[in-house]
C-alpha positions in Angstrom: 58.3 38.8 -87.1 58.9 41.6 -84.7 56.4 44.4 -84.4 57.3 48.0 -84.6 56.7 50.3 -81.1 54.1 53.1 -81.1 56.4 55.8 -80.7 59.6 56.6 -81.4 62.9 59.2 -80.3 63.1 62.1 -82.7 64.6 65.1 -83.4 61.9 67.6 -85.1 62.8 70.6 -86.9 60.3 73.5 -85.9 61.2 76.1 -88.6 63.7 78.2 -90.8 66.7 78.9 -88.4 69.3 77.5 -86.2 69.8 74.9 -83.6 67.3 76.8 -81.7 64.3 75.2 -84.2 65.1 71.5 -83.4 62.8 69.9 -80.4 64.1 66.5 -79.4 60.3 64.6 -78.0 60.6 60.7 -77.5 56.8 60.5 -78.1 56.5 60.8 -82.0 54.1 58.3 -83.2 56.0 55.9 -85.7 55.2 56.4 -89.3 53.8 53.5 -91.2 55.5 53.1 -95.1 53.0 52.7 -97.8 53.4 50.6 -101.2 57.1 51.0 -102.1 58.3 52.5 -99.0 60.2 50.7 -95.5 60.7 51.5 -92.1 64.5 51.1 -91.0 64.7 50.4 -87.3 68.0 52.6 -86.0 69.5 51.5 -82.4 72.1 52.9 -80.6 75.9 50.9 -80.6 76.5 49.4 -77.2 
């Protein structure tokens, strides 16, 4: 079984507005699913 990494790539919306409200940080902590929920791993096409 593979183990999920710590942190993960995102693109984090700040507020109401434009493009100007999304951050992209590559240190979001990874969110762990609960009862009834799942984590989908997304990688980039080579």
């Amino acid at each position: 079984m593979h183990s999920a990494p710590e942190t993960m790539v995102a693109v984090l919306l700040t507020g109401h507005g434009g493009l100007d409200k999304l951050v992209h940080r590559q240190d979001v902590a990874v969110p762990w699913p609960t009862a009834g929920e799942v984590l989908i791993r997304v990688r980039p096409v080579e």
